[in-house]
N, C-alpha and C positions, 0 to 999 in steps of 0.2 A: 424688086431691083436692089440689086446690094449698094454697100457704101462705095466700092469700088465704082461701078458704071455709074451713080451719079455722079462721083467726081470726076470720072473721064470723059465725063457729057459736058461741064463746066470748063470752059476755056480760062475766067477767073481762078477755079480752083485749081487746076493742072495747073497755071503757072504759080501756085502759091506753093504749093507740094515739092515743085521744082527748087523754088528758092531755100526751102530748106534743108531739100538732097542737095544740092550745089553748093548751097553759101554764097553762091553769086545772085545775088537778085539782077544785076545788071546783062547779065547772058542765060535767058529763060529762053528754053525752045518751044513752042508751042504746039506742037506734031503730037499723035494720037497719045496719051497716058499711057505706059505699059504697067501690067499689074505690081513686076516685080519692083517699078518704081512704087508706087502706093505701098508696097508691105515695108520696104526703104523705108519710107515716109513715116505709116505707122510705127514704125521701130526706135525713131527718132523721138519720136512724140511722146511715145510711153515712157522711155528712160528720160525724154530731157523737156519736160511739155513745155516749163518757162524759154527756152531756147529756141526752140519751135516755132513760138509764138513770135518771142524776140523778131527771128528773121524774118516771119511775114509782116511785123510790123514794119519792118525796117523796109523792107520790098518794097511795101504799099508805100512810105514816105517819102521813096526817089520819084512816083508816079509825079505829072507835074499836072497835068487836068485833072479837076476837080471832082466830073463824073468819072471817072476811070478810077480814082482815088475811094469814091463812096461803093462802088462796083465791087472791088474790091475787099473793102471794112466788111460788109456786108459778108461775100464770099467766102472770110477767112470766118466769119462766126459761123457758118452755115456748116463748114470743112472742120473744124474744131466738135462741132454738134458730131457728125457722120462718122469719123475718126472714133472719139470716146461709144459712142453708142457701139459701133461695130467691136472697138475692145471688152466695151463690157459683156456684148451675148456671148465674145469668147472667150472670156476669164469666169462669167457663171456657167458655163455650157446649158445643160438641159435645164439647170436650176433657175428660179425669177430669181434669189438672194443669195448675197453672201452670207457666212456666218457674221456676226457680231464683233467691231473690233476695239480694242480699246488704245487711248489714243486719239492725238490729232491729226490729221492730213497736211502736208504742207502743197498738196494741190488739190483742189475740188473737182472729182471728174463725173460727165452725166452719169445721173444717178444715183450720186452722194447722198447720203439719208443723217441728216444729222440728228441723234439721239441724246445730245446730251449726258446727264448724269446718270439715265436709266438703261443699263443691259437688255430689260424684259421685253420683247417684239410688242405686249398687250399694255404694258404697266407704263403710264406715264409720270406719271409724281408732277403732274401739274404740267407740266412740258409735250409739247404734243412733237409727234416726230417729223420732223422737215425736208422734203426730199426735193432735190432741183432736177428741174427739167430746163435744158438752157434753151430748148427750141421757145419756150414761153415765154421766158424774157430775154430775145435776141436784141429787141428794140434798144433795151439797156445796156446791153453787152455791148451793140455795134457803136453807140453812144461814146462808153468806155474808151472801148480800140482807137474812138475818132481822135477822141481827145489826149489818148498816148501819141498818134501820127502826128497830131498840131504841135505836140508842146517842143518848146525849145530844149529841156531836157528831163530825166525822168522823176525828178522833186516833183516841177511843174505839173506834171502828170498826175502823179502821186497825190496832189494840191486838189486839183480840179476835181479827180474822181472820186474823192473822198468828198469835194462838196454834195459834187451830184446825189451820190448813194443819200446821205446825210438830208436832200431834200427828196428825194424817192419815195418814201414812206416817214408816216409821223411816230413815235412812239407811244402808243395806246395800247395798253394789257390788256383792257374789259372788251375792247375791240376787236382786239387780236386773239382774244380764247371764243371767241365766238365762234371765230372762222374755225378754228380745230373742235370747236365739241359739236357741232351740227354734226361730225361726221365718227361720234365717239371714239373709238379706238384705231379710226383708220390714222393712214399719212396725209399730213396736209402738203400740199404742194407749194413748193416758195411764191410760185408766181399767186397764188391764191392772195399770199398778204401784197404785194408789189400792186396787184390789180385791186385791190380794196384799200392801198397808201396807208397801211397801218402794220405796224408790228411790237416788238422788242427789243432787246440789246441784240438775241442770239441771230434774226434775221435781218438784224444789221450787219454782225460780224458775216453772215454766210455771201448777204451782198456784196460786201465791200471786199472779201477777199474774191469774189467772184470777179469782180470788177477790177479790181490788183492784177489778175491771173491777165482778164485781157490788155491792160496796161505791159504787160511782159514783165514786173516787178514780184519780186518774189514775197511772199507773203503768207502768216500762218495764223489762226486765230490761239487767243488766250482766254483761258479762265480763270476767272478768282471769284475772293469774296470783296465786295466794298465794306473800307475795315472800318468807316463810322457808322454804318446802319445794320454793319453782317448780311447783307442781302447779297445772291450770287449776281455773277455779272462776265460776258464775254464780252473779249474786243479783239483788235488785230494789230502781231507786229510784224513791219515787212522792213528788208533791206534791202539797201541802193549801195555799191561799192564796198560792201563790207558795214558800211554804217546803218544805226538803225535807227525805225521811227514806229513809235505808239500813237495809233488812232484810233480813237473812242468816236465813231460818226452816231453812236446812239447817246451821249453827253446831251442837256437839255442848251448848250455851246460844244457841237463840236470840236476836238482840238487833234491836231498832232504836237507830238514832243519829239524832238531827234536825241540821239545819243550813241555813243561811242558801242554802244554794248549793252544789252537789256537790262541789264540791270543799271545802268545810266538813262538809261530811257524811263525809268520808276522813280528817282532819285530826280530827276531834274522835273518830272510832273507833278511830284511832293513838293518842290520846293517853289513852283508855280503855281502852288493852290488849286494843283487838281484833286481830283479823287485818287486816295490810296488804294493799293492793292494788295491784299492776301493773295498771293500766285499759288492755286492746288495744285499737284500731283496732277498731270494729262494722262495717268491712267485711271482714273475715276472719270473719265470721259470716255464716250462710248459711240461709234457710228458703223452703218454699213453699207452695202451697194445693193441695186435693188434696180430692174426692169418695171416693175408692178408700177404703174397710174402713167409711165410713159410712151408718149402718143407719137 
């Protein structure tokens, strides 16, 4: 069954598809899917996914019952799963992988493979390579989405979902190479660390912008060096109206800092007695797309 007939078998997702062809969420027709609306739909999604997202959240928040409301959260993570999945077998066509890219994403789409510092498919330099499957942690996701429809605006949001993520998994290294060397040179799958509550900074940042993404807030991870121990280290900066905020949800204290402008956002976290940051070059960073381990 393709991604199409599922979602024209879903009464939830048809009318979620609709609110973001329309931009009306309040005049959804509910009559059979047609395909050329779904390729609409996908078209939307690819050029504008935070947009996308934006409107079904926004949809789902005029709902005023409460089952209808989770019906839905649910639905849009399902329809966001179907969507990416069906772009990527047609942006790799015959192939399971992308090439290699260097560079960060400023959206995480199924099957993102985060590689870190290492180009080499086999070679990890300690870093094992992290590939999301969102159908495995939906529960999180829908979680996420909830708590962007509750909040009274997208700080708030921003607030909450950064708690969650931040108590999702503990920060444990000896615990978390565990889970990647049992399986030597394979990919470890994100939900691997989420269902064993352990990881690192980098499967914080993969979370939390995961979790940003279904908040509708835009958001991108960073890398640096921490400049009192020289040890690497990712996080995430997302913006709201133009303004922007750094959050460290793998901090042994959690924080965001806001600021006018990233480099206000490094500057006001120094002068707060957070950790400094050496900010590297994002092209010493390396990830790709990839079918392989998803189910």
């Amino acid at each position: 069954m393709t991604a199409f007939d599922k979602i024209k078998n879903s009464i939830e997702m048809t009318a979620l598809v609709r609110s973001v062809i329309t931009g009306n969420p309040e005049e959804v027709s509910l009559t059979d899917l047609k395909e050329e609306e779904y390729e609409q739909f996908a078209g939307i999604y690819f050029q504008k996914p935070y947009e996308a997202i934006k409107a079904m959240n926004n949809s789902i928040k005029r709902m005023k019952k409460n089952n209808a409301r989770n019906r839905h959260i649910a639905s849009a993570v399902d329809l966001e799963c179907l969507v990416e999945s069906d772009m990527l077998e047609r942006l790799l066509g015959k192939c399971n992988e992308s090439p290699v890219i260097s560079g960060i994403k400023g959206y995480l789409m199924q099957g993102y493979t985060e590689m870190c510092g290492e180009y080499n498919n086999t070679l990890r330099k300690y870093q094992e390579k992290c590939r999301v499957d969102k159908r495995h942690i939906s529960g999180i996701l829908a979680a996420c989405k909830k708590i962007a429809v509750e909040a009274e605006d997208e700080y708030a949001a921003l607030s909450r979902v950064s708690e969650l993520i931040a108590k999702t998994i503990r920060y444990n290294r000896e615990d978390a190479e565990k889970i990647w060397k049992k399986d030597c040179d394979k990919t470890a799958m994100i939900h691997m660390f989420t269902n064993a509550k352990v990881g690192v900074c980098r499967h914080y940042a993969v979370l939390t912008q995961l979790a940003l993404q279904e908040a509708g807030i835009k958001s991108k991870m960073q890398q640096g060096i921490e400049r009192k121990i020289g040890e690497g280290h990712i996080w995430v900066m997302a913006s709201i109206n133009n303004k922007f905020i750094l959050i460290d949800t793998a901090a042994e204290e959690p924080y965001l800092v806001r600021g006018s402008c990233e480099i206000d956002c490094y500057e006001n976290a120094r002068q707060a007695g957070r950790i400094e940051f050496i900010i590297l070059n994002n092209h010493y960073h390396y990830y790709k797309y990839s079918t392989r381990g998803l189910q």
